[in-house]
N, C-alpha and C positions, 0 to 999 in steps of 0.2 A: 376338749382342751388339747392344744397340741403341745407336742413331746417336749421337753426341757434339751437345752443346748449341754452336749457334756464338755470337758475339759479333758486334755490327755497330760496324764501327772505320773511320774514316774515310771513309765511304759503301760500306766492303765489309765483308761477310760473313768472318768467321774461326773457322775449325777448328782448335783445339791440334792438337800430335804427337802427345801424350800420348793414354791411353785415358782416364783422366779417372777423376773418382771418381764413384761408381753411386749415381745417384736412385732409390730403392723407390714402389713403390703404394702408397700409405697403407693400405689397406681391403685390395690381395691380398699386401702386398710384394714383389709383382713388379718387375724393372727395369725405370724407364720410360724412363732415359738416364741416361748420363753428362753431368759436366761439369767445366769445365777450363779455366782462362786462361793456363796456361804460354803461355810464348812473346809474350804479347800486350804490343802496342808502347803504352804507357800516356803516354807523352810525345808519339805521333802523334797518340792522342786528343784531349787536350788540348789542342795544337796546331790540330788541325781546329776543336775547341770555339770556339776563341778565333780564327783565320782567317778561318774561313769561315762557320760557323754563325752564331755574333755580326753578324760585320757583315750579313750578308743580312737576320737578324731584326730590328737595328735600323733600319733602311731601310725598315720595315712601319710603319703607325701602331698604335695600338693595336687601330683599330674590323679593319684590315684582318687582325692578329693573331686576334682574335676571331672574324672570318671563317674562318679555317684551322681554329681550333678548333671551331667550330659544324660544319664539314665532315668534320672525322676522327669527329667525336663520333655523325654519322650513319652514318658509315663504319662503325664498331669494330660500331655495332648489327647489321650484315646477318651478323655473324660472332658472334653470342652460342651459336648452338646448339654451334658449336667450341670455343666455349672452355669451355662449361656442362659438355662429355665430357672437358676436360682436369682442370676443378676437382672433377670429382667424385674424380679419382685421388686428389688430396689431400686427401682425405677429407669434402670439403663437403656436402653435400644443397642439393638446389634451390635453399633457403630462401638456405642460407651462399652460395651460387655468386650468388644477385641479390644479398644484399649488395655483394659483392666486385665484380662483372663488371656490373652493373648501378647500382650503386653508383658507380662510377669512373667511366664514361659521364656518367653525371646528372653529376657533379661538374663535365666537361668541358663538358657543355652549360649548367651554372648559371657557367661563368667565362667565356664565349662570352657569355651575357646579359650579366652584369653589365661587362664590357667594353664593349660597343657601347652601353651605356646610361650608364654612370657614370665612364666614362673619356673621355676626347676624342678628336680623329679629330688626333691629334696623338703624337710624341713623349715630350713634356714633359707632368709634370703638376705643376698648381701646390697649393701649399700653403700653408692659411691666407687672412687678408687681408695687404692689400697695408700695408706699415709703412713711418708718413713721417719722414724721420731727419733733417729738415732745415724750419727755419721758413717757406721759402721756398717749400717743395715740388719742391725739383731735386735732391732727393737721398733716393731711396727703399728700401726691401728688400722682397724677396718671396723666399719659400720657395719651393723645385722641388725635385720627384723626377726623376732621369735615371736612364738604363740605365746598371749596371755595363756593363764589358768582359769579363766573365769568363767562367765556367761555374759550373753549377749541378749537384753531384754530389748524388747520392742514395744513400742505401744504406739497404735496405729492409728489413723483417722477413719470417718467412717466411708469415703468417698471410692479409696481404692482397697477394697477386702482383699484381693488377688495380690495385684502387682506389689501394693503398699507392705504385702508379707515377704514376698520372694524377693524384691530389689533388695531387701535388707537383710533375707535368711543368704542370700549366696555368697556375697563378699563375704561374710559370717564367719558362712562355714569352710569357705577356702585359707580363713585365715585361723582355722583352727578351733572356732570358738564355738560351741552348742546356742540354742538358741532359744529363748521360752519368747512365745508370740501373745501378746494383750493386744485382740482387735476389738475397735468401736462394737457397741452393741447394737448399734443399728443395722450394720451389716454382717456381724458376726456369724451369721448362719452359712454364709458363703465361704467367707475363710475354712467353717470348721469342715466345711463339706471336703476342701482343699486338702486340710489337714488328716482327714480320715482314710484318703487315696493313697496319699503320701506311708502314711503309717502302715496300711496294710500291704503297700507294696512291699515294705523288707529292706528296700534300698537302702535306709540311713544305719547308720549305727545305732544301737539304743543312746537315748538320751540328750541324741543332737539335734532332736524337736520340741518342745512339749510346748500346749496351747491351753490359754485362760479363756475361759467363755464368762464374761461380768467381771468385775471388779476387780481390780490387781489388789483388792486389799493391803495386808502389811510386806506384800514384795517386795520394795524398795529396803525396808527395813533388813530383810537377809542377807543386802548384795554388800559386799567390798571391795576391796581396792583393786582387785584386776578383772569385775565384775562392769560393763557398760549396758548403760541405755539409750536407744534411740527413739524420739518423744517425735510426732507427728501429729501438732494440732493446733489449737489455739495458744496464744500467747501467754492467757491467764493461765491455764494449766500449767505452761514451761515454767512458768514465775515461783510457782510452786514447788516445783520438780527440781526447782536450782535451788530452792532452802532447804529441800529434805537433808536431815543429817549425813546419810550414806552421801548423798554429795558434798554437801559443807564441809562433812570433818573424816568419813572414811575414804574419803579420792574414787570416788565413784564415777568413771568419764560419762560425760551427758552431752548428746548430739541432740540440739531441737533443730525443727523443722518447725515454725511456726507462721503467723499471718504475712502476708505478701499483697503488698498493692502495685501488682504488675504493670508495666504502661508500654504501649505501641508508639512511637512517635514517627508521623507521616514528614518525610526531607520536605525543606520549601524548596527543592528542586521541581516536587511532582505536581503536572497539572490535570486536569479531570480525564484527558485522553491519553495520557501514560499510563502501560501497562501498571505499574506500580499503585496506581490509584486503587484499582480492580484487587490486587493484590493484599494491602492496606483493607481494603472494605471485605474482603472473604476471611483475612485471617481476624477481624474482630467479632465478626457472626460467629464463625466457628468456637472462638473461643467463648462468645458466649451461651450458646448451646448444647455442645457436647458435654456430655454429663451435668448437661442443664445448670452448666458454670460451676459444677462444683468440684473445680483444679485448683488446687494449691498455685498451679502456674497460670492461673485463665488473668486478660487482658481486664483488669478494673479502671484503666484508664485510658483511654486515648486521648492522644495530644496529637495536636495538628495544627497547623500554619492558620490565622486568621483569614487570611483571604479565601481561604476553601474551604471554611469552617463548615458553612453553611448546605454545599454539596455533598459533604461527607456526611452528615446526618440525614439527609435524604438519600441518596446511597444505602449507608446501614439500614433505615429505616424498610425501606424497597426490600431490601434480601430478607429483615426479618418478615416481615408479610406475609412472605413464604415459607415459614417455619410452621410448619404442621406439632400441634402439642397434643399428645395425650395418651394412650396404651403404648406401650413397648410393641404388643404382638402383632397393633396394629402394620402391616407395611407402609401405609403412608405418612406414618409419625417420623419426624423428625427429631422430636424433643422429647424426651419422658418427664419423672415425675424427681420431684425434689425428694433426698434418701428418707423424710421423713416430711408428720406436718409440724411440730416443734424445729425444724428447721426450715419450713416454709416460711414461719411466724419468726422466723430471726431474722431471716431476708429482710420481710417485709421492714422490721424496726429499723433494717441499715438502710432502705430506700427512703424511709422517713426522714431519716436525722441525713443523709445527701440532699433530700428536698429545704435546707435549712440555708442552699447555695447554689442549688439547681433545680432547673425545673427536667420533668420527664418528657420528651419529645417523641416517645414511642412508648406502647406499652401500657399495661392496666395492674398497677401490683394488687390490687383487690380484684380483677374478675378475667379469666382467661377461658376461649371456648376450646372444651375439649374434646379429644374424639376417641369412643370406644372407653370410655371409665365417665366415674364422676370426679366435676373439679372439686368440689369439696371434701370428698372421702380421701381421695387421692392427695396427695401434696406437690398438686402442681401449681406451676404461677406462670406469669404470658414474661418473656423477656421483655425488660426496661431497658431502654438507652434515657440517658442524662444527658445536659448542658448543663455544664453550670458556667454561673456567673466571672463577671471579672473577678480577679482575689477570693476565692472561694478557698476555704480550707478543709471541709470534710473530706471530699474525695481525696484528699491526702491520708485521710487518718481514721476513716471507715472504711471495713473492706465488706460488703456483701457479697456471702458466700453462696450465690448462685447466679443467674441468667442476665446478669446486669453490667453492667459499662457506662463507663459516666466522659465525654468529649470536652475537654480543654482547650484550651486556644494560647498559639505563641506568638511573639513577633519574630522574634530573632532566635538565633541556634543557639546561644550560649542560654536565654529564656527555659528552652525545650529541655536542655540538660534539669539545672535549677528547678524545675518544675519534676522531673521523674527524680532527681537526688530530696525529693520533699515525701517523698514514700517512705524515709528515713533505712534504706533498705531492702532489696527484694530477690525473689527466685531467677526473676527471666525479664528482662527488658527486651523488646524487638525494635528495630530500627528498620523501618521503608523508604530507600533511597535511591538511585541511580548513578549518584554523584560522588567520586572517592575522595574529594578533599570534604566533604558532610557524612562520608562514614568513618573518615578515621576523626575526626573530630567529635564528634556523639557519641563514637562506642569510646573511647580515651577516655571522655567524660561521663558516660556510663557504669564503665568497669567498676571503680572500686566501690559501685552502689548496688552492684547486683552478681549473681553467683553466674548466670548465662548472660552472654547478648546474643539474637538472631542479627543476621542484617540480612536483609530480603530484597530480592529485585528481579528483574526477567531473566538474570542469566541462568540463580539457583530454584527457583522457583518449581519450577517442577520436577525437583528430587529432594525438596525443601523439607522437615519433618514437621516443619509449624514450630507456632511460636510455644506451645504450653504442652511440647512433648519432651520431657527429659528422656536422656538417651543412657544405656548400660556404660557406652566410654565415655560418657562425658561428666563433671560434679553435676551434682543438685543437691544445693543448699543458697544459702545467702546472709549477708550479712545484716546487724543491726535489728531489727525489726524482725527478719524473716530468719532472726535465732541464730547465726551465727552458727551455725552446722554444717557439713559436709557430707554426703554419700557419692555413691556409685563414681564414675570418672576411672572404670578401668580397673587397672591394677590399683589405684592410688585407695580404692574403697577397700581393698583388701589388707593393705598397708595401716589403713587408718586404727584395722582394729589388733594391729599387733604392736610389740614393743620395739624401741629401736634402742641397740645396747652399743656402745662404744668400746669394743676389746683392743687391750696392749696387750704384745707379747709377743714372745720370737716369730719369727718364718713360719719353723718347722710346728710350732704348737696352734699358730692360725690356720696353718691347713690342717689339722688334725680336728681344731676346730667346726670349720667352716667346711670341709669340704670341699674345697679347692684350692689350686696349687698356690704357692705362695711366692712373690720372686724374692729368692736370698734362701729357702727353703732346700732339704735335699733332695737331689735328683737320683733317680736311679738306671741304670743304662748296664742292662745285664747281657749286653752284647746280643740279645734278638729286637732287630728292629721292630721298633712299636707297632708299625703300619703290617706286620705279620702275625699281629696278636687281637682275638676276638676280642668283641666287650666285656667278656666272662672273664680273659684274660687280662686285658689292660687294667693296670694301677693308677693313679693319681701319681704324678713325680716320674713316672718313666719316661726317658730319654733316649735322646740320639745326639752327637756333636758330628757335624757333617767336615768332610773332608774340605781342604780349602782348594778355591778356584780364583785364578787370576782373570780379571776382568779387562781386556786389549782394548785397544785403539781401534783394533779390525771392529770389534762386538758392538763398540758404539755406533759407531759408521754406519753398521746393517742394520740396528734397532732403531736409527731414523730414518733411512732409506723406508727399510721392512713398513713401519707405521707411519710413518707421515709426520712422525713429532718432531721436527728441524728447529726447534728452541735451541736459543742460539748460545747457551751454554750447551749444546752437546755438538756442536756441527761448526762452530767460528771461533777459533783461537782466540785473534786477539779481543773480540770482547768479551769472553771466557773469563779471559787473563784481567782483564779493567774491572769484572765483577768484584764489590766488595765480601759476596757471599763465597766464588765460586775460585776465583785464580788461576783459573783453567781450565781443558774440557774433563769435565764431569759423567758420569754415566747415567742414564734416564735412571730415577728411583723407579719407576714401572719393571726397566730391564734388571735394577739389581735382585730383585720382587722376581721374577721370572728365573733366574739364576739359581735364586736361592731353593724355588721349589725342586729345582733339576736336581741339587745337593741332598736334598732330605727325602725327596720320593723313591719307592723302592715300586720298582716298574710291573714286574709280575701279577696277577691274580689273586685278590688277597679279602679280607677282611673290613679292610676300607674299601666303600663299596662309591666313594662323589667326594667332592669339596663343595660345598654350596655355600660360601664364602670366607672374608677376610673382614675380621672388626680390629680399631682403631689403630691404623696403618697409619702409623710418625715414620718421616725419614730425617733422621737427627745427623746426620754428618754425610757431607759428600764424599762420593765412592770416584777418585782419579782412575785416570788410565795407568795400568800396572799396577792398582790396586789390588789386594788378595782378599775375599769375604769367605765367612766362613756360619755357618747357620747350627743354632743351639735350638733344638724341641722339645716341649715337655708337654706330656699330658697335662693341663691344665682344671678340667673339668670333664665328666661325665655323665650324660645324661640320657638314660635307657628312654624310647617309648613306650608305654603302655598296650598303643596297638598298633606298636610294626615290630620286625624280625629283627629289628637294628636299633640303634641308638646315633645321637649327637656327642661327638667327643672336640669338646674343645681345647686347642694346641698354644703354646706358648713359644714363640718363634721370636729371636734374637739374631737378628744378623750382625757381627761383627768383623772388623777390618783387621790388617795384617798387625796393629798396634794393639788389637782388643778391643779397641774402641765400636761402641753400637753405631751402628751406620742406620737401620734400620729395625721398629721393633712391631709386632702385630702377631693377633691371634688367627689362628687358623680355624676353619670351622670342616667336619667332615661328618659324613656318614658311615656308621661303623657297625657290622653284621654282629648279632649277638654271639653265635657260636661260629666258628668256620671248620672245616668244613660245613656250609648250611646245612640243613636240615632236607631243603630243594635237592642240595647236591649229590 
């Protein structure tokens, strides 16, 4: 009898009493373990989540969060060969196993970047601009994201054990929140094999993991109101999962992921010898054989123009031919085994009730030759391709969740819409066109039915990710049908799992707040220029008010000569003068910009070590000749790196004219040595 799967609860390892119920081999169905939650203390979980996990991970900032993750993400890679022997059980081949196991990685290290790059080295993220609620300017708003207190449950499907954990542990945990993971028990051994690397490495804090092996039992019941779930599965489970009480009446946020009847639609631009055609016919093979079609985002439908109905099925048909099915280790398999035979036999029921409006035109859902296993021990089945009928409605409202695709036919583009918005809903629509007035008209009528469109054609084609790959900066979710959820898309997956709070309140109390400077707030200017003070030294509010400089007649003259800019408010009187804007010659905003840097920079050797740019640069009043400007700085923001010697310090730069008036207003961006003298030095 092989070993029982454990669970990690509370920083320990647990083994039910029970023997537990028996995982098969996909490909020998052999047991490859049992598993089992009896017993398991689901309120001590929770409790840890929220104790101990929580607060240690909010005590991180975000860059140092992102550090953790960039380090497991290196970690998990010394262990791909392990886990490539576990995924193949479940029936993957190579191809399906870097998906999944390499797939989930990447995702870990794209939320590791995009943390230490677009998030701050802070708790708090602010949102929006700053909104002034008061004439006087002593009473402001600004939008902030905070870390819930909760926990972040997951319950995953059986298809991606890997990816299906990490896409949803890292936005997670960069947003502050511990994470308890419920993977399918068909795959479950793979995850936990994940979860045991992870754990032993050290890398996380205690508590910002723990893993269910078998039943989430009464979990839902412990979680509350700043406590989320993210549900990856079938529909009827969501259905469920949206009446539990902890969601009805404790505010439980619930993100499903559920069924998706995805659809390709071929432009009636393309004809059999357009690349596009070629294009169209690989990416529905593929999607129906990698992971032996069992994607959340795989093609269940192709729709394509009547007139080429018919070579598009001989096409697909042709490529599938060539789909080698059977052992993983084999090398010349192409296709592996379905994650189970209980979901063989559910395929099988969806290609029936599709044959109720289509017939099969490729394909044997009862007998596939296979190589190097048995097809019946195994849970393998041979890929079907469908026609169906004119007016056919299953393949609208069955999705078989494996190696299957079913061919539609359109007359007209507005048809091809109408026919993909009858999915009621989906992850990923692709569009195969050549033609831009048929792609912005299909994807316009696409969008508000699906969470991705691809649009495909020779140009992107071979840097293309395919149609049924979610990407770490992109959503995946969809509406309607396919749950009405949201993940990953970047920063936005991070965002999604924290709060967003509306603060009033002075200047001086929002940046005390928030962490940065606030305009109306106090400055301070203790007579050492800033740009002479390390990072260790600089404040938040330290200032400089720069001497004033008159801007000449000669200056203008030479700053369009010098550039080439002869815009004719700065080089021709009288039209100058006939501007309703201008009234006369004006001075380049580029040059007052260039001016103003000469006014505030302090030239010497120093602590500011670059400028590597200028965000939201307004030029709000024109600067005459004989004009006098005058430039106000303040440390705005701070933001150390984790691994360099230096920091990002961002500037608040006000250039005002000889009346007061802003003529110009923009942040400055620089690089600023932690100590100075360095350390090198």
């Amino acid at each position: 009898m092989s070993a029982l799967l454990e669970s990690y609860v509370a920083g320990n390892w647990y083994a039910a009493p029970d023997e537990g119920e028996t995982v098969l081999d996909a490909v020998t169905g052999e047991e490859v373990t049992r598993i089992s939650s009896r017993g398991l203390d689901f309120a001590a979980m929770v409790a840890h989540a929220h104790q101990v996990g929580g607060p240690a991970l909010r005590e991180l900032t975000f860059h140092e969060r992102a550090s953790l993750l960039k380090a497991l993400a290196k970690h998990l890679g010394k262990f791909k060969d392990e886990f490539y022997a576990l995924s193949a059980r479940t029936g993957a081949t190579r191809r399906d196993s870097m998906v999944d196991i390499d797939g989930g990685i990447g995702t870990m290290f794209s939320y590791a970047s995009k943390g230490s790059r677009e998030l701050p080295n802070d708790t708090v993220v602010l949102d929006g601009n700053l909104e002034q609620l008061s004439k006087g300017g002593t009473f402001v708003g600004q939008h902030v994201y905070t870390s819930r207190t909760g926990a972040a449950v997951q319950i995953n499907a059986f298809n991606f054990p890997v990816w299906g954990m990490l896409e949803k542990f890292a936005p997670a945990f960069l947003a502050g929140l511990p994470s308890i993971v419920k993977p399918a028990s068909q795959t479950a051994y793979l995850t936990e094999a994940v979860v045991r690397r992870i754990v032993e490495s050290g890398i996380l804090p205690e508590g910002t993991l723990q893993l269910i092996s078998g039943s989430a039992g009464t979990l839902l019941d412990e979680l509350s109101e700043q406590d989320s779930v993210a549900f990856t599965g079938s529909a009827h489970t969501a259905e469920i999962l949206r009446n539990h009480p902890s969601v009805l009446r404790r505010g439980v946020h619930l993100g499903v992921e559920a069924d998706s009847l995805n659809c390709s639609i071929l432009g009636t631009d393309v004809t059999t010898d357009a690349p596009e055609f070629d294009l169209f016919v690989k990416g529905v093979v593929s999607e129906m054989t990698v992971k032996a079609g069992q994607k959340c985002t795989a093609i269940r439908r192709a729709i394509v123009p009547e007139g080429i109905a018919d070579a598009v099925v001989e096409a697909i048909s042709a490529r599938l031919a060539k789909i080698v099915v059977g052992n993983p280790a084999d090398e010349s398999v192409r296709m592996g085994a379905l994650a189970s035979v209980a979901q063989r036999d559910e395929v099988r029921k969806a290609i029936e009730a599709l044959r109720s409006s289509a017939e099969v035109v490729y394909g044997d859902p009862d007998s596939v030759d296979v190589v190097g296993a048995d097809a019946e021990s195994g849970a393998f089945l041979s890929p079907v391709l469908l026609r169906a009928r004119p007016g056919a409605t299953e393949p609208h409202d069955v999705e078989p969740f494996g190696p299957v695709s079913t061919v539609l036919t359109y007359s007209t583009t507005a048809e091809a819409i109408e026919l993909a918005a009858r999915g009621k809903g989906s992850l990923a629509a692709s569009l195969v066109t050549h033609d831009p007035d048929i792609a912005r008209q299909v994807t316009l009528g696409l969008a508000p039915w699906h969470g991705r469109v691809l649009v495909l054609d020779r140009d992107d084609a071979a840097e293309s990710t395919g149609h049924g790959s979610p990407l770490p900066v992109l959503v995946h979710g969809g509406p309607g049908r396919a749950g009405g959820g949201e993940e990953l898309g970047g920063i936005r997956g991070v965002l999604h799992h924290m709060q967003r709070t509306a603060i009033q309140a002075s200047p001086d109390m929002l940046t005390a707040i928030t962490g940065r400077w606030t305009a109306g707030a106090r400055r301070n200017d203790d007579a050492i220029h800033p740009f002479r003070k390390s990072l260790a030294e600089l404040g938040i509010g330290d200032s400089i008010v720069s001497e004033r400089r008159t801007v000449s007649l000669a200056d203008i003259d030479h700053f369009a000569e010098f550039t080439g800019d002869t815009f004719y408010a700065h080089t021709d009187p009288e039209a100058a003068a006939a501007s309703p804007l201008f009234g006369g010659i004006v001075a380049h905003g580029y040059l007052v910009v260039s001016l103003a840097a000469g006014l505030f920079v302090e030239p010497n050797p120093g602590p500011v070590l670059a400028n590597f740019g200028v965000d939201n640069l307004r030029f709000l009043t024109p600067v005459k000749a004989e004009d006098s400007i005058q430039v106000t700085l303040t440390v705005k923001q701070i933001t150390p790196r984790t691994s360099a010697d230096y920091g990002e310090v961002r500037w608040d730069a006000v250039v005002t004219n000889q009346d007061d008036a802003p003529v110009a207003t923009y942040d400055v961006l620089t690089l600023v040595a932690k100590t100075w003298p360095t350390t090198e030095s």
